[in-house]
Structure formats: C-alpha cells, structure tokens
C-alpha positions in Angstrom: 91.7 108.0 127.4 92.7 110.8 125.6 97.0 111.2 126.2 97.6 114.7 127.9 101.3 117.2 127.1 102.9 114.9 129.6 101.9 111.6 128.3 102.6 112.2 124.6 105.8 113.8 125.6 107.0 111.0 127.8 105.6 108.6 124.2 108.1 110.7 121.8 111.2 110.7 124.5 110.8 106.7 124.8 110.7 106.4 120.7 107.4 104.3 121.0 105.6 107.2 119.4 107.4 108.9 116.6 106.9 112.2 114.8 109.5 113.9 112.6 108.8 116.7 110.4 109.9 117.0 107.1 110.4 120.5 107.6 113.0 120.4 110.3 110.6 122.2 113.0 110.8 120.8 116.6 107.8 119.1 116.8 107.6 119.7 120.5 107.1 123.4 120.0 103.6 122.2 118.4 102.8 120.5 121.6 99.6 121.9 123.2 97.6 120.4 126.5 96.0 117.1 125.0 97.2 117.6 120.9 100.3 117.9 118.9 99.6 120.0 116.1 100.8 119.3 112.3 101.5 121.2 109.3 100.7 120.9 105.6 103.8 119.8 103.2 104.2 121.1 100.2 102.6 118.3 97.3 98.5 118.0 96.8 96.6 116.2 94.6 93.5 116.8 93.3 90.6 115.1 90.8 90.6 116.6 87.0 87.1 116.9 86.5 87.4 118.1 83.0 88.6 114.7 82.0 86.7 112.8 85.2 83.4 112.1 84.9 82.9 109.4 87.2 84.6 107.8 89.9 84.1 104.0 90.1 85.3 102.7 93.8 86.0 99.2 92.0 88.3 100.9 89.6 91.9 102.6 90.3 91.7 106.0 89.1 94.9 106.4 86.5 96.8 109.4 87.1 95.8 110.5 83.4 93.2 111.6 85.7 94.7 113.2 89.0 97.5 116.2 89.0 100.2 116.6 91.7 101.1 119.8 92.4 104.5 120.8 94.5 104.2 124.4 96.0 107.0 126.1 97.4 107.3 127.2 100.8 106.0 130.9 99.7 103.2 129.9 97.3 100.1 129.5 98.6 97.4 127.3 97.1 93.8 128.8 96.2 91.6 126.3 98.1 88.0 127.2 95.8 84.3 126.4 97.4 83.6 123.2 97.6 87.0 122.1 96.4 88.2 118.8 97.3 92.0 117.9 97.0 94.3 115.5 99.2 97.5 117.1 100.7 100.1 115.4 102.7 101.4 115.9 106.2 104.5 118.0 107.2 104.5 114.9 109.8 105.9 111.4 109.5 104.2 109.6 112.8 104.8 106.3 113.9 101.6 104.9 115.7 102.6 102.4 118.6 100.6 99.4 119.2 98.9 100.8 122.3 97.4 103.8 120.5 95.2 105.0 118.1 95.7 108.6 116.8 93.2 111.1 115.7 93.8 113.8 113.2 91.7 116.7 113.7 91.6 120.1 112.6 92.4 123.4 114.5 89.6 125.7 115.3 91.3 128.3 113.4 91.6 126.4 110.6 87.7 125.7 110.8 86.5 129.3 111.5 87.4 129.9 107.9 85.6 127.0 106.4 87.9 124.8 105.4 87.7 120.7 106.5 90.5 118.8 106.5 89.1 115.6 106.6 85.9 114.2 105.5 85.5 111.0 107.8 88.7 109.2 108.2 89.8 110.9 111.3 91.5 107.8 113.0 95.3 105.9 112.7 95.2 102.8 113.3 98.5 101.3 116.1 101.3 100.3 113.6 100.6 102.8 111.1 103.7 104.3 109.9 104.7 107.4 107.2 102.8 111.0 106.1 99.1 111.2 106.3 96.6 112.1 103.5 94.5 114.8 104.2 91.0 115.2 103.1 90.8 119.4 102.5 87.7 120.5 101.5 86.6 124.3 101.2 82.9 125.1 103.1 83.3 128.1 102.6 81.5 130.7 100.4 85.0 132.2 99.5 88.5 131.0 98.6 90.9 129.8 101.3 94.6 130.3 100.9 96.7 127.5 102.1 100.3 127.6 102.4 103.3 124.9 103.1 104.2 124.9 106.2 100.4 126.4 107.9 100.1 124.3 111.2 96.7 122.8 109.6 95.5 120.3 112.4 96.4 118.5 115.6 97.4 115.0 116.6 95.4 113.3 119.4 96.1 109.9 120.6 94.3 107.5 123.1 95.0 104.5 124.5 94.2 101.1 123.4 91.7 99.0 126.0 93.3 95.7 125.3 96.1 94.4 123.0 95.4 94.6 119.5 95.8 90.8 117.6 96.6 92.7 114.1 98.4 95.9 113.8 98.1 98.0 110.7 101.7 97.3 109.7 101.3 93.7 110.2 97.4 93.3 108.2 97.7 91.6 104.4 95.5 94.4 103.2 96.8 97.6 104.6 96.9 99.8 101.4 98.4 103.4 102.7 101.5 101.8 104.8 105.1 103.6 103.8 103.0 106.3 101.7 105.2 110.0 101.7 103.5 111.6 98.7 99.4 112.0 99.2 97.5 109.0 98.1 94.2 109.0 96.3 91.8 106.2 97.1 92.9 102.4 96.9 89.0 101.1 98.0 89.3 99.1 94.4 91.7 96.9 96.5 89.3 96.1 99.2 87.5 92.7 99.3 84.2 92.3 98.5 
C-alpha cells in the first residue's frame, strides 16, 4: 500500500523514515498527497566517450574514464539528446525496514523529455545516504537542469511481511553510505 501525506508525515515525525536535504529546504514543504518530492544536488557524472569505447559490466570503469562535474547553484547543466549522466540527490533518506521507496519522476519533469531513471526505481528497507539518478534526455532538444530543480518524487509502500536481510545489513550491498553519485559497481556482483 502506497503511504499517503499523513502516513509519511507521521514516518519522518517518529524518525523511522528520514530525509534531510542538503540544501537546507524543509522537506515537508515538498510533501504532496501520496509523494515527497526531491531535488537535484549540485555534482553529476557522466561517461567520456572519447576515451570509452566499451563498457565491460565485469570490469570497474577507472575514473580516467568518468568526469565529475560540480555546478553551482546558478549554473545550469545542458542535458544533450540522448545523453546519459548520473546526478545525486538533494535528499539523504533513510529507508525503514518496513518500506520500500520508489523514486519517480515528476510529470513536469517528463513533459520535457527528460528520464531520470532508466529501471532502478526501487530502495530497498535499510538503505541509507543520496541516491544516483539515472538522467537521460528523450528529447529531440537540449534540457537545462539546474541544482536545486525539484526533479522527482519519493513514494514509499509498505512491506507485506518482515524482511530477514535489510540492505544495510546484506554482505553485498555496493551503494550503502554513497553521497557523491556512483557509477556502476555490477563488476562486484557474483556470478
């Protein structure tokens, strides 16, 4: 069941759910009926495909190969068509052990083509830090993005039964603690 304005209020008053932005807004006032929305930070990285031809999942990709950019709050970023990068959440969220969260876009956000994640929607309970977003321009013409934009939306629903291994408690969780965007770590997985 999908929490509702009440539900995830009465979640971040009783600490079990936590979000604090890194921006000093009240995250509250990004409450809507069934979502809490969240904002880009300021650091993205993205791919160098002039010196990238491949990328192999079984190997790390060095970052020889990868540039961070930090934006001020003023400076927008040029998203280009069919640009990928990975940005970070204004949003540090604490996922409790009774909920999963989805991060989702806003419809505004959509309606000019750009996709802020390509599949991995879901938090697992016990995740804790920023999320890496997965920005991608559909569109035919450039997107600006700036810091700060309210990008996407929380959702959160509750767990059917208790979960035997949280995120923060698995030998494998790879993005745990991240604050700065993080590319892939699916070389880690076991095969």
């Amino acid at each position: 069941m999908i929490l509702s304005d009440s539900e995830i209020k009465r979640y971040l008053n009783s600490w079990e759910l936590k979000i604090e932005s890194l921006g000093g807004y009240d995250v509250l006032e990004q409450l809507w009926p069934a979502s809490l929305d969240f904002r880009l930070w300021n650091t993205f990285k993205y791919y160098k495909r002039d010196s990238l031809t491949l990328i192999d999942p079984t190997l790390w990709v060095d970052n020889n190969h990868i540039e961070t950019v930090i934006l001020d709050e003023k400076t927008p970023f040029i998203l280009h068509p069919r640009q990928f990068v990975l940005w970070v959440t204004m949003e540090k969220i604490r996922v409790p052990y009774d909920l999963v969260a989805r991060c989702e876009w806003r419809s505004s956000i959509g309606r000019l083509g750009v996709v802020i994640h390509s599949t991995a929607w879901y938090i697992d309970p016990g995740f804790e830090w920023t999320i890496t977003l997965e920005i991608t321009n559909i569109n035919e013409v450039p997107v600006a993005l700036y810091p700060g934009m309210r990008i996407g939306q929380f959702a959160f629903e509750t767990i059917s039964w208790k979960v035997e291994v949280t995120y923060d408690k698995r030998k494998w969780s790879k993005y745990m603690g991240q604050l700065l965007p993080e590319q892939s770590r699916i070389n880690k997985d076991l095969y």
